[in-house]
C-alpha positions as CSV (number, residue, x, y, z in Angstrom):
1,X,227.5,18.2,96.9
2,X,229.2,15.4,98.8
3,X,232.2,16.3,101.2
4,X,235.0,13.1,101.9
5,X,236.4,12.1,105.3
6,X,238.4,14.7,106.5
7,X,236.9,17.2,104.3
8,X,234.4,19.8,106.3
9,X,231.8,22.4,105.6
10,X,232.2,25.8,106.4
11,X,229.2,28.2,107.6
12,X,229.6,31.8,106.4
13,X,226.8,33.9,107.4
14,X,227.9,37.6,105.6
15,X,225.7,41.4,106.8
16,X,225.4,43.4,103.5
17,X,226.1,47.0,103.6
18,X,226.6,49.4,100.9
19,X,230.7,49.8,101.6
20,X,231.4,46.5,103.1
21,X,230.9,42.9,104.5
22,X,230.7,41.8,107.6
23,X,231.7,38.4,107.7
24,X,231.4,35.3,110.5
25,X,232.4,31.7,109.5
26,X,232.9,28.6,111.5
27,X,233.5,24.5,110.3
28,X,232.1,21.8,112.1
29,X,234.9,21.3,114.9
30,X,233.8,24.8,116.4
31,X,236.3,27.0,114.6
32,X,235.5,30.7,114.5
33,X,236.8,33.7,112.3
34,X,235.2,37.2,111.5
35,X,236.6,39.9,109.4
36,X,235.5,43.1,107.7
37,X,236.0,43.3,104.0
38,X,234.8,46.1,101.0
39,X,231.8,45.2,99.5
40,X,233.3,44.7,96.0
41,X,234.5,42.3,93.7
42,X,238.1,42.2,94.8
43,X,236.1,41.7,98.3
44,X,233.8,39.3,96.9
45,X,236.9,37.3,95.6
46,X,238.7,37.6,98.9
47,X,235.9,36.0,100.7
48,X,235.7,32.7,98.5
49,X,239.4,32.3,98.4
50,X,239.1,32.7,102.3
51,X,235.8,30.2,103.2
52,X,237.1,27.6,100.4
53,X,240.7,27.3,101.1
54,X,242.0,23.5,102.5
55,X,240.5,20.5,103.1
56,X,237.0,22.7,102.8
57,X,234.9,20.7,100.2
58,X,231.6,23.4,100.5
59,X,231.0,26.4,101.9
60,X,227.4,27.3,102.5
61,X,226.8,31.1,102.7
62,X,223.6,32.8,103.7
63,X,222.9,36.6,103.7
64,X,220.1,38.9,103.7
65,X,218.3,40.3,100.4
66,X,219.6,44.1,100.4
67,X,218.8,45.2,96.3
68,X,221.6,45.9,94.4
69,X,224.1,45.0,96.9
70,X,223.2,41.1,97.6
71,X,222.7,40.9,94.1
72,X,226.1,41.1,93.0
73,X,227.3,39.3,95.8
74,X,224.7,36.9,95.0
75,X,226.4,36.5,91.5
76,X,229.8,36.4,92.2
77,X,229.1,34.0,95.1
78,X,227.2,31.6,92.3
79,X,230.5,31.1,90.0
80,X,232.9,29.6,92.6
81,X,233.0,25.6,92.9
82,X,232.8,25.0,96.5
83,X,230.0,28.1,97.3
84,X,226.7,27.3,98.0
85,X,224.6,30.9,98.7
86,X,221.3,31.8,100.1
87,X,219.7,34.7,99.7
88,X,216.8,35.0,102.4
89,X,213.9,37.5,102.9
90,X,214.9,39.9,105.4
91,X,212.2,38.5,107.7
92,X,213.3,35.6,108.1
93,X,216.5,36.8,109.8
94,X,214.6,38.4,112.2
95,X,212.3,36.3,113.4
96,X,215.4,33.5,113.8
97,X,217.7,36.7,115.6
98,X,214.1,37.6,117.7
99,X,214.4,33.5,118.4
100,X,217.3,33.1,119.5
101,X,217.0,36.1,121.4
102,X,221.1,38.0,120.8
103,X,221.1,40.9,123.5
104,X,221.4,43.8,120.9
105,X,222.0,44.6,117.0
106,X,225.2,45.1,115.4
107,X,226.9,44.1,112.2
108,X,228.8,41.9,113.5
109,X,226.0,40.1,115.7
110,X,223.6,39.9,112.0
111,X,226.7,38.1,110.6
112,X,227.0,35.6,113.4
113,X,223.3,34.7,113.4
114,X,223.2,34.1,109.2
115,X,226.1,32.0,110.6
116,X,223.9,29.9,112.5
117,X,221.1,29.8,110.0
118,X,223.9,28.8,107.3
119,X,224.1,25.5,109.7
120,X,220.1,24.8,109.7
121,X,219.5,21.6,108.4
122,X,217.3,23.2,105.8
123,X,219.1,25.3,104.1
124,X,218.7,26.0,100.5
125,X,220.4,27.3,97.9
126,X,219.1,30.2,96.1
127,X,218.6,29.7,92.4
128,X,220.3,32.1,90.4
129,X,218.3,33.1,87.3
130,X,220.7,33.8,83.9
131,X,222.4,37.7,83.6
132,X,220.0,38.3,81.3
133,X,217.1,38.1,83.3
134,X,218.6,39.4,86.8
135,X,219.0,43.0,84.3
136,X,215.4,42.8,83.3
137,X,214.0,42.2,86.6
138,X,216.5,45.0,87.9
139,X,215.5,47.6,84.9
140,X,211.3,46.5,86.0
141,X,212.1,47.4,89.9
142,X,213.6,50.9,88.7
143,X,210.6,51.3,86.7
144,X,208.3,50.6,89.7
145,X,210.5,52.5,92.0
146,X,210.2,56.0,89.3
147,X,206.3,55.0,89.0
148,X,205.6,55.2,92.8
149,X,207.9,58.2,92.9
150,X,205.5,60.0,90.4
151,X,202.2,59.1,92.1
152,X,204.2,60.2,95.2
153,X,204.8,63.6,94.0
154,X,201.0,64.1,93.0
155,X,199.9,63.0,96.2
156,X,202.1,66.0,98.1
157,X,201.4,68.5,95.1
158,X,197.3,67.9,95.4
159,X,197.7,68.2,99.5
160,X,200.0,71.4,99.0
161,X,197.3,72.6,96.6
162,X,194.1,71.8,99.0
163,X,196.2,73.8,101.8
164,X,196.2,77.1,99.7
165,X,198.4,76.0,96.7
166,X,201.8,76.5,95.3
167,X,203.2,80.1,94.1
168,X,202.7,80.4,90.0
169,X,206.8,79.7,89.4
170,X,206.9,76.6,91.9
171,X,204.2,75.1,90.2
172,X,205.9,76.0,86.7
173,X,209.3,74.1,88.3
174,X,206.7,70.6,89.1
175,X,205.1,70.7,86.0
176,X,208.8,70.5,84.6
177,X,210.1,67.9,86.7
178,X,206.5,65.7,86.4
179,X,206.8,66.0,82.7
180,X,211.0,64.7,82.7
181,X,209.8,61.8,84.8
182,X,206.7,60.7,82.5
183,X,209.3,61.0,79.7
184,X,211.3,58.9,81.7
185,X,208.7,56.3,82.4
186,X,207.8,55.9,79.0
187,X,210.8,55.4,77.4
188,X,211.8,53.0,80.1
189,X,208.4,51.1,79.4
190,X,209.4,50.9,76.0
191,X,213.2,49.6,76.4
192,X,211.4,47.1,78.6
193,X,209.5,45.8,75.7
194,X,212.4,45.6,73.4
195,X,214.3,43.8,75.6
196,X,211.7,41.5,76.4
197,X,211.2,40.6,72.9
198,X,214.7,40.0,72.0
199,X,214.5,36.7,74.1
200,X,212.3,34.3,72.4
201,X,210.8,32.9,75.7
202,X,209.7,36.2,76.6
203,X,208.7,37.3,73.5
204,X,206.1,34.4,72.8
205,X,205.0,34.5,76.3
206,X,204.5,38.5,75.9
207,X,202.4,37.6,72.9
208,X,200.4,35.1,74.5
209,X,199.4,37.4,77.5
210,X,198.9,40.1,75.3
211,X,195.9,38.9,74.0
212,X,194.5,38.4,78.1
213,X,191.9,40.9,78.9
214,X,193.2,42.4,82.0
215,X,196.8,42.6,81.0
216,X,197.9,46.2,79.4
217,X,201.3,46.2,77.8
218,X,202.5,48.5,80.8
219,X,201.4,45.6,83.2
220,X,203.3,42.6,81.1
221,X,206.4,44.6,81.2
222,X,206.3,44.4,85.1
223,X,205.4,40.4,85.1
224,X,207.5,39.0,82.7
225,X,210.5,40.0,84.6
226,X,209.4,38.7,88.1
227,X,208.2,35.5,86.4
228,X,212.1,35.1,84.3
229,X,213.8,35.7,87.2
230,X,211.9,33.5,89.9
231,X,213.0,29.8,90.1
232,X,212.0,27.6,87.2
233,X,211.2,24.9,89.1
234,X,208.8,25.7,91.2
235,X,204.9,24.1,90.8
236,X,202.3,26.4,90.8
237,X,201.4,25.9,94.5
238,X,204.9,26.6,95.2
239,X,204.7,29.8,92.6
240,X,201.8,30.4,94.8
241,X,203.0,30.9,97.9
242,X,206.5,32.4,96.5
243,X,204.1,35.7,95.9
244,X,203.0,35.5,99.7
245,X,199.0,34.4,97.9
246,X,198.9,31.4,99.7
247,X,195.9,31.0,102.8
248,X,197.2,30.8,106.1
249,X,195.3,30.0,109.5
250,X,195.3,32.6,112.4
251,X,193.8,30.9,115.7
252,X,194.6,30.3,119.1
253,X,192.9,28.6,121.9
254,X,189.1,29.4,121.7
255,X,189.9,32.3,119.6
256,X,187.3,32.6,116.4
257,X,190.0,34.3,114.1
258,X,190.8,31.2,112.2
259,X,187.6,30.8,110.9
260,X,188.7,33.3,107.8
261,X,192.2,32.6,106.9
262,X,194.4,35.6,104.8
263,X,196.8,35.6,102.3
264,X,200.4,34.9,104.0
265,X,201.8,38.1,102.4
266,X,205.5,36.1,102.7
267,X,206.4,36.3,98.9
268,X,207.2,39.0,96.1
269,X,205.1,41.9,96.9
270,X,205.8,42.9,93.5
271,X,204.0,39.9,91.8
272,X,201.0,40.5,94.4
273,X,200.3,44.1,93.8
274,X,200.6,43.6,89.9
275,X,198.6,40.9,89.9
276,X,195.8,42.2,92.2
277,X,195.6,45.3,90.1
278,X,195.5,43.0,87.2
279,X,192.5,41.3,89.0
280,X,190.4,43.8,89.3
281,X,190.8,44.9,85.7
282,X,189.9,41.3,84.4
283,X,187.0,41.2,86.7
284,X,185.1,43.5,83.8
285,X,186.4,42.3,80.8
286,X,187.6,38.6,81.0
287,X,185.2,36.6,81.2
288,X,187.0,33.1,83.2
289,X,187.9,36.2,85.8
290,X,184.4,37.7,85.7
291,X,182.7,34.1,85.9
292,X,185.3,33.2,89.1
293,X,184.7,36.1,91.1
294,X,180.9,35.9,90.4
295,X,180.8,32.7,91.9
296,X,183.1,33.8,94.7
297,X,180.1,36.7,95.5
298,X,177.6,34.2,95.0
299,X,179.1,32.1,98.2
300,X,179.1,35.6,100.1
301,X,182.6,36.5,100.2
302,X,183.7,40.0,100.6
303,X,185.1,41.7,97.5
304,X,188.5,42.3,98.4
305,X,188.7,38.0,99.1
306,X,186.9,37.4,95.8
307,X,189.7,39.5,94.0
308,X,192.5,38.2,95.8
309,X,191.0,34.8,94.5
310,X,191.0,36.2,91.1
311,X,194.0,37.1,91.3
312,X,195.8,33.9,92.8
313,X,194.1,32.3,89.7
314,X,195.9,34.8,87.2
315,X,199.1,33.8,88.4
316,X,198.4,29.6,88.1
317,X,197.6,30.2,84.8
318,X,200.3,32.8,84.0
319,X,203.4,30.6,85.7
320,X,201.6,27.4,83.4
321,X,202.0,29.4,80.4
322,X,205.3,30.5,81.2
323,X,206.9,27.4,82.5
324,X,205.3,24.8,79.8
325,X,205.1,27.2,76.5
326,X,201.0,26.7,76.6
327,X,198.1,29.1,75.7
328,X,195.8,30.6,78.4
329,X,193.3,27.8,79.5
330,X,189.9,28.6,81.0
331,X,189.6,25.6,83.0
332,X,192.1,27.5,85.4
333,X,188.9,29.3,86.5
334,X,187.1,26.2,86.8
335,X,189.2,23.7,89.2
336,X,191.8,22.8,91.0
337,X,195.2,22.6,88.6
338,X,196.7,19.1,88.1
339,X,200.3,18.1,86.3
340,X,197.7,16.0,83.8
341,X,196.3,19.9,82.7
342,X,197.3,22.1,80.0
């Protein structure tokens, strides 16, 4: 997006709170406003009719990813002309804010400093998946969240139960609740899988992975969502390192850390725990998996790299099916992946 002479860019760095927005703009001649607005869609509104107005040709917003909350703002932000939105990983606010060094945290000071990063020259634009596919990935992440709450509950009913146990009608009230919230799960899995084939992209990629040893119905439901709503045009290096499974070096002056590099651990920690448990399931019964991580033992790697590996490789062949509409090939296992493959 191109701005004329006499047209300027505005920088609108917004903190995400359940009730409101905090708000900091400035244009290019040093121009500075903040205000406090409801974090709503009259608010939403009010903020693009506020950054856009004049001779502004583009307004580029960032803000911190905050679940539900920078979602919607995320949305609304996406239909106006003139806005251009970011939605960065909460990490990378603070390691800018721990930078630049701003003497204490407030509101107010996390909307100046998304601001300033607004103004980096390499900001990007998020790339907002269709409605469709923001709900599914939304409807997966409150499946995870009632899954973890479940294995959660176990874990404190087994400890309470080790320590002397729970009185006869206390456990009677947790066998009640446990049994609402498998109900829950399941039905949830199975809306999931409705939804997912009712799109036809999802529906002949389902059926594709399906027939993967290593991927259970209750683990596609998970995936698909993560892989619809991720950008579409990312390679599968780039896919790579959007799940945080891409190597990085650790070493400093004669320090021997280097020498063994680990996973980055900067992406979707969504797609890398799915995946990893997917891993170690294809490990025993898919044999490109089982061949891979053979070899990877063979060259005396520790387990836990070997399945990492495994896994890394599950996802370049998953994102290759999904993005070009292709079957599962082995030769993922074998080599390096090149845009001549599949």
């Amino acid at each position: 997006m191109g701005t004329r002479r006499g047209q300027r860019i505005a920088y609108v760095g917004i903190d995400v709170s359940k009730d409101k927005l905090n708000v900091a703009w400035r244009v290019r001649d040093g121009e500075r406003l903040e205000f406090e607005i409801p974090n709503d869609a009259d608010g939403h509104a009010e903020i693009i009719r506020r950054v856009t107005a004049g001779r502004i040709a583009e307004a580029r917003v960032a803000f911190e990813a905050t679940g539900p909350y920078s979602t919607v703002l995320l949305l609304n932000l996406s239909k106006a002309q003139k806005v251009r939105a970011a939605r960065l990983r909460p990490a990378q606010a603070r390691a800018y804010a721990k930078a630049i060094g701003p003497r204490g945290k407030t509101d107010v000071l996390d909307a100046r400093i998304l601001c300033d990063m607004a103004a980096r020259p390499d900001f990007t634009p998020t790339d907002v998946p269709e409605l469709e596919r923001l709900q599914l990935q939304a409807m997966a992440r409150e499946l995870e969240a009632l899954i973890n709450t479940r294995a959660s509950m176990n874990m404190r009913r087994q400890s309470a139960t080790a320590a002397g146990g729970l009185s006869d009608a206390f456990n009677d009230l947790l066998g009640g609740v446990h049994a609402a919230i498998d109900e829950a799960i399941a039905k949830m899995e199975l809306e999931l899988e409705r939804r997912i084939k009712a799109d036809p992209k999802t529906a002949e990629f389902y059926d594709r992975a399906d027939s993967l040893q290593g991927f259970a119905r209750r683990s596609l439901v998970q995936i698909i969502p993560e892989l619809a709503a991720a950008p579409q045009t990312l390679t599968p290096r780039q896919m790579v390192a959007f799940a945080g499974f891409d190597p990085r070096p650790k070493k400093s002056g004669s320090s021997r850390a280097g020498e063994s590099w680990s996973i980055s651990k900067m992406g979707s920690r969504r797609l890398r725990r799915m995946l990893y448990v997917c891993a170690r399931v294809a490990v025993r019964w898919h044999p490109p998996s089982r061949a891979y991580y053979e070899a990877m033992l063979a060259r005396n790697k520790p387990r836990m790299v070997a399945l990492v590996a495994v896994a890394r490789k599950l996802l370049v062949a998953l994102w290759v099916m999904w993005t070009r509409g292709v079957d599962f090939d082995p030769s993922a296992f074998t080599g390096r992946w090149s845009p001549d493959s599949a």
